[in-house]
N, CA, C and O atoms as a printed pandas DataFrame, in Angstrom:
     atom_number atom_name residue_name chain_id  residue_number  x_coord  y_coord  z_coord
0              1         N          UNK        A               1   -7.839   12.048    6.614
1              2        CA          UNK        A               1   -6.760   11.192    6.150
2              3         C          UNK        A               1   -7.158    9.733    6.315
3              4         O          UNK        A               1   -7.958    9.418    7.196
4              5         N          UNK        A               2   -6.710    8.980    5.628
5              6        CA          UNK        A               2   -7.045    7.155    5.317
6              7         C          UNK        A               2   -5.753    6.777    5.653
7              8         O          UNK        A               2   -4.774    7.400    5.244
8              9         N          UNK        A               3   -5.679    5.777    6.385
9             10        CA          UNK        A               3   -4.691    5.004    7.080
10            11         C          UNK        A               3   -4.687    3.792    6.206
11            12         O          UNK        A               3   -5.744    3.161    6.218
12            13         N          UNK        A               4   -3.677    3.307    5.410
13            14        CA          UNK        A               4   -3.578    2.120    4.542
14            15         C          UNK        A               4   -3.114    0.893    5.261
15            16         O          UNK        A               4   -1.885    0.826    5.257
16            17         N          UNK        A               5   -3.669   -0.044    5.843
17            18        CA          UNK        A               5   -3.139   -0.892    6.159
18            19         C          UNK        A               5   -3.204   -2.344    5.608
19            20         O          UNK        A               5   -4.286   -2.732    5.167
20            21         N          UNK        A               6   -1.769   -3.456    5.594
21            22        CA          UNK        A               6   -1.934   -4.135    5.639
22            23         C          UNK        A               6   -2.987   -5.327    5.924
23            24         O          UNK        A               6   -3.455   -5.096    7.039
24            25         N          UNK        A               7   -3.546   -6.476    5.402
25            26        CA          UNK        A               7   -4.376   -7.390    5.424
26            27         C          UNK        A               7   -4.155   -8.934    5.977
27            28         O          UNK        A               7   -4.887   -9.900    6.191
28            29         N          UNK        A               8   -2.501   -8.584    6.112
29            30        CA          UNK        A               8   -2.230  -10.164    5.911
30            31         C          UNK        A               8   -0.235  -10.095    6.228
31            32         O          UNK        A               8    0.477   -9.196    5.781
32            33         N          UNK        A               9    0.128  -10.941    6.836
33            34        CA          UNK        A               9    1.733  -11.240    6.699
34            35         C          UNK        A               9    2.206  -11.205    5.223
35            36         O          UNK        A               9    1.670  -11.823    4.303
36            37         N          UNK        A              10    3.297  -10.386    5.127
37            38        CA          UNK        A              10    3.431  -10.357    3.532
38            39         C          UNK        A              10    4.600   -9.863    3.468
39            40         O          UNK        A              10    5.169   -9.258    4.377
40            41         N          UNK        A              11    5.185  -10.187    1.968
41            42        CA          UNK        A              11    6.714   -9.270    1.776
42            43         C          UNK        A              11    5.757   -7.920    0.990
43            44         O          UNK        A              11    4.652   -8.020    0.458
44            45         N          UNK        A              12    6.529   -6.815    1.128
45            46        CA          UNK        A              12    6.314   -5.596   -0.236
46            47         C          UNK        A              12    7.054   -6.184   -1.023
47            48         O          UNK        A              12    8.157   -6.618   -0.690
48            49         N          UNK        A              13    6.478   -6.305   -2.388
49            50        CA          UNK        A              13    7.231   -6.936   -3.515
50            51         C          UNK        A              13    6.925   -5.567   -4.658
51            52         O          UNK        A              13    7.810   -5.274   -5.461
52            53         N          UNK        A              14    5.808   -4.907   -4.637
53            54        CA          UNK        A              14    6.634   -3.228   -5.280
54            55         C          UNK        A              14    5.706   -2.253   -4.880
55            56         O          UNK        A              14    4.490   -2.246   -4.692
56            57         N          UNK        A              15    6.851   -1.217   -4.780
57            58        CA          UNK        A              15    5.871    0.200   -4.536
58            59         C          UNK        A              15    5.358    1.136   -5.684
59            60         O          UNK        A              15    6.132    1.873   -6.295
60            61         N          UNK        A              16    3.825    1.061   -5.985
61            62        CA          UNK        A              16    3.611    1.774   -6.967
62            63         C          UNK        A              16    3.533    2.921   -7.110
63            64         O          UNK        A              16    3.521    3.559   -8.163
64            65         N          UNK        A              17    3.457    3.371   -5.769
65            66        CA          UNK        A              17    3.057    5.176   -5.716
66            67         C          UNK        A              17    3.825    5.319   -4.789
67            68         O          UNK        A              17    4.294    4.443   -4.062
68            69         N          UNK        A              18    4.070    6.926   -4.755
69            70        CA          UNK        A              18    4.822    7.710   -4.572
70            71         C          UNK        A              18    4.381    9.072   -3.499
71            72         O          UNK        A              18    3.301    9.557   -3.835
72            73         N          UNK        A              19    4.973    9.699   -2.388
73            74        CA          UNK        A              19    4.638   11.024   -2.165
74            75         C          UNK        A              19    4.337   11.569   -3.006
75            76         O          UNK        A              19    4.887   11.566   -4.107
76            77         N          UNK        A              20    2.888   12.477   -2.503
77            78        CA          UNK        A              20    2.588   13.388   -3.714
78            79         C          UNK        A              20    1.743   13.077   -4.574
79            80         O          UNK        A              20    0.907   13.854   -5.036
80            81         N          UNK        A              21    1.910   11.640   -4.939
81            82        CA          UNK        A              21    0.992   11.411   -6.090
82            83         C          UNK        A              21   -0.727   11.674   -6.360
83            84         O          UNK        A              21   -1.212   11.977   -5.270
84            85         N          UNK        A              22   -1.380   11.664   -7.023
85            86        CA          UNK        A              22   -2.214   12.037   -6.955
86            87         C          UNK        A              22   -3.465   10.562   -7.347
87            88         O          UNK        A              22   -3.988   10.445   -8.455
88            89         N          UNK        A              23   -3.619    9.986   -6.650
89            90        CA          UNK        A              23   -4.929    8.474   -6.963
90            91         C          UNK        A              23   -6.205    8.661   -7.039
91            92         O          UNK        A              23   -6.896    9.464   -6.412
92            93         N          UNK        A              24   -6.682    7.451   -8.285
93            94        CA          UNK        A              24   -8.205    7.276   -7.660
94            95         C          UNK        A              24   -8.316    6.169   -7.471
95            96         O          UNK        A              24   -7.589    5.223   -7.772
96            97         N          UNK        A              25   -9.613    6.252   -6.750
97            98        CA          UNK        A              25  -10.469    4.656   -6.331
98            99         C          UNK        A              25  -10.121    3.734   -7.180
99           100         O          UNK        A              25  -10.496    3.902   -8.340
100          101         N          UNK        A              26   -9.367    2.590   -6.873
101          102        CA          UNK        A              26   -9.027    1.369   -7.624
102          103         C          UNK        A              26   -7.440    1.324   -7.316
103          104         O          UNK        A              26   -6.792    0.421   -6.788
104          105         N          UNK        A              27   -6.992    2.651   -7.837
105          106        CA          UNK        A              27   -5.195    2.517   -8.283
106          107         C          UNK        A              27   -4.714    1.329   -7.278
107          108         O          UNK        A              27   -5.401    1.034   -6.300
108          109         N          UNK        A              28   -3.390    0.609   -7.603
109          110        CA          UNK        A              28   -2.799    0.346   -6.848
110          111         C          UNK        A              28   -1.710    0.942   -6.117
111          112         O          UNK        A              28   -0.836    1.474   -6.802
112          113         N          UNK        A              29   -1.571    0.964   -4.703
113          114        CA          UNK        A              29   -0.517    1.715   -4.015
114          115         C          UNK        A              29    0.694    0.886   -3.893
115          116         O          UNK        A              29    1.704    1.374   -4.401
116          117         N          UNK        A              30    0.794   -0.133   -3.391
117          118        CA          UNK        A              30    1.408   -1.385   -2.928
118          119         C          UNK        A              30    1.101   -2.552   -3.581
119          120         O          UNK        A              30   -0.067   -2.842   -3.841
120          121         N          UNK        A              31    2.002   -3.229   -3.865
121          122        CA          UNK        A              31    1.214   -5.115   -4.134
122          123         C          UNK        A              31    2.449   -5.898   -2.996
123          124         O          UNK        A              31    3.665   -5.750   -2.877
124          125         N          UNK        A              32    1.761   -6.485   -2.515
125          126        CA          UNK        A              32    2.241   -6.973   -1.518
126          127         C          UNK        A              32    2.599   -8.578   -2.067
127          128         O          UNK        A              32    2.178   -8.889   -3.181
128          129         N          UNK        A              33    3.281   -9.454   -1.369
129          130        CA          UNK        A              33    3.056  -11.177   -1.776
130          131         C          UNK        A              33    3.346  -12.101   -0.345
131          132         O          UNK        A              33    4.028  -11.965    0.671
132          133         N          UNK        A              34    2.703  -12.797   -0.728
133          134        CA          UNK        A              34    2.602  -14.399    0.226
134          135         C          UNK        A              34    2.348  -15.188   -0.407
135          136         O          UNK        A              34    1.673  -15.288   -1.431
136          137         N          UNK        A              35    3.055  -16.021    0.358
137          138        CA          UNK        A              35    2.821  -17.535   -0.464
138          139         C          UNK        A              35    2.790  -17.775   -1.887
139          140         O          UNK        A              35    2.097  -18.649   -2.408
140          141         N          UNK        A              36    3.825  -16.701   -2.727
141          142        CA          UNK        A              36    3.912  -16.828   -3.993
142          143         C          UNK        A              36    2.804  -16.164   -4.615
143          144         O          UNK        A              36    2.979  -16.355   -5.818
144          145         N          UNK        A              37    1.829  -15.533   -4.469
145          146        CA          UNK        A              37    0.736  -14.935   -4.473
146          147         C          UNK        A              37    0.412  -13.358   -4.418
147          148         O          UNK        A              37    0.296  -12.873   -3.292
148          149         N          UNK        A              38    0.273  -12.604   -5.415
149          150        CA          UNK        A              38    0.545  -11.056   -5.721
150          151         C          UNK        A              38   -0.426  -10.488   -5.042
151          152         O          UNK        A              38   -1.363  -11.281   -5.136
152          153         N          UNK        A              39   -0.797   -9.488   -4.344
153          154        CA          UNK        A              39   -2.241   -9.119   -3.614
154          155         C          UNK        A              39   -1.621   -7.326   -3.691
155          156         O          UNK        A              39   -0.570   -6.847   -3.267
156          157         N          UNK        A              40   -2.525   -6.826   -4.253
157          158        CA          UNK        A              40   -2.630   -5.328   -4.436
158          159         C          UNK        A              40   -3.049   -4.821   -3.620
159          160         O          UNK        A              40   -4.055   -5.259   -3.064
160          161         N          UNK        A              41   -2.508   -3.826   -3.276
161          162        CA          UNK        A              41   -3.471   -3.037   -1.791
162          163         C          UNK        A              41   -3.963   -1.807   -2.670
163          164         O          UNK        A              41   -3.197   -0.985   -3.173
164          165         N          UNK        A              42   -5.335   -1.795   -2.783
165          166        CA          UNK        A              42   -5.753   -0.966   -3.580
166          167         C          UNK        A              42   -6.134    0.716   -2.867
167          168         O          UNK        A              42   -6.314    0.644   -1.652
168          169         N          UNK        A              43   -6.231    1.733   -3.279
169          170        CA          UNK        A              43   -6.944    2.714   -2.817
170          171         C          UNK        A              43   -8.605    3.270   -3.153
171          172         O          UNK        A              43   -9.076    3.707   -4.203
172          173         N          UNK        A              44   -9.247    3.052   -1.804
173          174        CA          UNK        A              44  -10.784    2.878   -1.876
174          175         C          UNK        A              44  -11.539    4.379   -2.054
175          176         O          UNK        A              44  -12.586    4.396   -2.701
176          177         N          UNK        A              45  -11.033    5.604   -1.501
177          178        CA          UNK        A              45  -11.318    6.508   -1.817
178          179         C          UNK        A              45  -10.066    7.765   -2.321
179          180         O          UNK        A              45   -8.922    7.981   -1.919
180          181         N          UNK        A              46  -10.800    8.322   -3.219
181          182        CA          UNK        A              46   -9.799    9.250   -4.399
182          183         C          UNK        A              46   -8.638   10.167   -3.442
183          184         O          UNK        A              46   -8.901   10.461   -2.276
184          185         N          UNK        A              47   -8.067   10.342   -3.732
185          186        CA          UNK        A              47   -6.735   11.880   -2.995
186          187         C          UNK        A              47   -5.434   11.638   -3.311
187          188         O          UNK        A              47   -4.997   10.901   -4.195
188          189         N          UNK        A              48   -4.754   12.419   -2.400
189          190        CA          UNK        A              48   -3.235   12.448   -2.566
190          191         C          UNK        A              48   -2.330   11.752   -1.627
191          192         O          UNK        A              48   -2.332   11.906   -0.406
192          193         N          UNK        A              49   -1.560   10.976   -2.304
193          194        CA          UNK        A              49   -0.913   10.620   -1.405
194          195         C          UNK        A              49    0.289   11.082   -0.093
195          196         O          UNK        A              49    1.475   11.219   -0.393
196          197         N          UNK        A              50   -0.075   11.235    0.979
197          198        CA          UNK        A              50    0.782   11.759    1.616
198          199         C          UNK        A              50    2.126   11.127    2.423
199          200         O          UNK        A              50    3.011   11.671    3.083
200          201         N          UNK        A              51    1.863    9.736    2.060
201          202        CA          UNK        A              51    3.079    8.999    2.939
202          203         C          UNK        A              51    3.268    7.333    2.698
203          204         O          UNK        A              51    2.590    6.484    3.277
204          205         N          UNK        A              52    4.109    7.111    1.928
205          206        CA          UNK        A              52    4.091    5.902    1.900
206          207         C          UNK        A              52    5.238    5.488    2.912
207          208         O          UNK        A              52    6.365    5.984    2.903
208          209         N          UNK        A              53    4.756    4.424    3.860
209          210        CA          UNK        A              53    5.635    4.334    4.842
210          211         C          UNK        A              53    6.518    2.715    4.799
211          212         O          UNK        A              53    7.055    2.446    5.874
212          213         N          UNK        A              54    6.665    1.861    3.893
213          214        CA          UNK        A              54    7.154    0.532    3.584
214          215         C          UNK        A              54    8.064    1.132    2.482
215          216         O          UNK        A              54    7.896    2.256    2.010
216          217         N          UNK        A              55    9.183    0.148    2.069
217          218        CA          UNK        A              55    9.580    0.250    0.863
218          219         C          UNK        A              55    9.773   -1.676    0.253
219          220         O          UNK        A              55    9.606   -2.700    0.915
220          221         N          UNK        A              56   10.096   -1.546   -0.931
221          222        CA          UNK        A              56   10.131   -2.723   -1.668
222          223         C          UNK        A              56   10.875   -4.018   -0.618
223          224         O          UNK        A              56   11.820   -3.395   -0.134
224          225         N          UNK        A              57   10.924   -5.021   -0.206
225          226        CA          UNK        A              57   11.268   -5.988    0.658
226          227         C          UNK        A              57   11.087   -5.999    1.639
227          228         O          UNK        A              57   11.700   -6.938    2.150
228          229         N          UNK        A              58   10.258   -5.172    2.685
229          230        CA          UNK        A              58   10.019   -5.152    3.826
230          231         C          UNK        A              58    8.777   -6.178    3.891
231          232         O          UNK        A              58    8.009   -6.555    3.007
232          233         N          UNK        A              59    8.859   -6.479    5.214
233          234        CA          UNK        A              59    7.855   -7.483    5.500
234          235         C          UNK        A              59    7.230   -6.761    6.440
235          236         O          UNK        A              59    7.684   -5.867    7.155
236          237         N          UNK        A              60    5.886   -7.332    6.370
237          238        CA          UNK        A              60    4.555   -6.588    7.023
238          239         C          UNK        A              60    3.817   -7.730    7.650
239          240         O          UNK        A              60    3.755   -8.916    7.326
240          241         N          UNK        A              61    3.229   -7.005    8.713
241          242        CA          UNK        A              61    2.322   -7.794    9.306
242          243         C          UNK        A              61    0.854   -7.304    9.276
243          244         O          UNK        A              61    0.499   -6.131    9.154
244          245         N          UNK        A              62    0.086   -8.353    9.403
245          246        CA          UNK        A              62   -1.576   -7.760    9.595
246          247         C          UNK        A              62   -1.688   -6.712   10.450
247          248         O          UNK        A              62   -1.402   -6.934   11.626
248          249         N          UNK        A              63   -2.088   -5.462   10.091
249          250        CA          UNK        A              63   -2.614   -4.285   10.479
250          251         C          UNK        A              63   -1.235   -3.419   10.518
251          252         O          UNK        A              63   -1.287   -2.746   11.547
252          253         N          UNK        A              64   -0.279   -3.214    9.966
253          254        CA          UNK        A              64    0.631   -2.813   10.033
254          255         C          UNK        A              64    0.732   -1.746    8.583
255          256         O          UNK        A              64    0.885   -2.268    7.479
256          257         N          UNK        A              65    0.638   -0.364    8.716
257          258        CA          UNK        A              65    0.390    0.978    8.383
258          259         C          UNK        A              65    1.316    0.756    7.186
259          260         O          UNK        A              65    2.492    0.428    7.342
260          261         N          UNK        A              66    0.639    0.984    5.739
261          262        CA          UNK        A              66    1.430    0.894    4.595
262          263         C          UNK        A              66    1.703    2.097    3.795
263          264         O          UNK        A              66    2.719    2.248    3.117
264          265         N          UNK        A              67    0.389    3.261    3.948
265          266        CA          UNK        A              67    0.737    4.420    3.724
266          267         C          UNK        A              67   -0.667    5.298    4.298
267          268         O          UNK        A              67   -1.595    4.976    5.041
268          269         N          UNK        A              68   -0.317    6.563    3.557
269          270        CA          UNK        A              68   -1.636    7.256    4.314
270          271         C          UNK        A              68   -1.940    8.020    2.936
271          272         O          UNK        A              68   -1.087    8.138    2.057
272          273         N          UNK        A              69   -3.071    8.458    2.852
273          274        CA          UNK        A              69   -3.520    9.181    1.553
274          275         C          UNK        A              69   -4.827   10.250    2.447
275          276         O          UNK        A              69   -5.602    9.971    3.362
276          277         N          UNK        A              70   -4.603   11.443    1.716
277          278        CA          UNK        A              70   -5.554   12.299    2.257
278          279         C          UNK        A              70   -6.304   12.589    0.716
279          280         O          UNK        A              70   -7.276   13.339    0.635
């Protein structure tokens, strides 16, 4: 399992994926924002998603668990 974490202080501004879903390398899971500024949290290796743990307006901090994908 891959632990998705945050990069940076940020709002979730949308959730793209879903339990279940099925990704590859690139998709976006999350796009996060700061400072007016869109930043995608991408997924680096292929699977399923098993947990997205943020939803849309929550604020995050650096290293702070955004979802998990197996």
């Amino acid at each position: 399992m891959t632990e998705i974490r945050a990069e940076t202080v940020a709002s979730v501004w949308k959730v793209t994926a879903h339990q279940g879903d099925e990704v590859a390398e690139g998709d976006t899971l999350v796009i996060l924002e700061s400072m007016k500024m869109e930043i995608p949290v991408l997924v680096e290796d292929p699977g399923r998603v098993v947990e997205i743990v943020v939803a849309e307006g929550d604020v995050v901090r650096e290293g702070d668990l955004l979802a998990v994908v197996e």
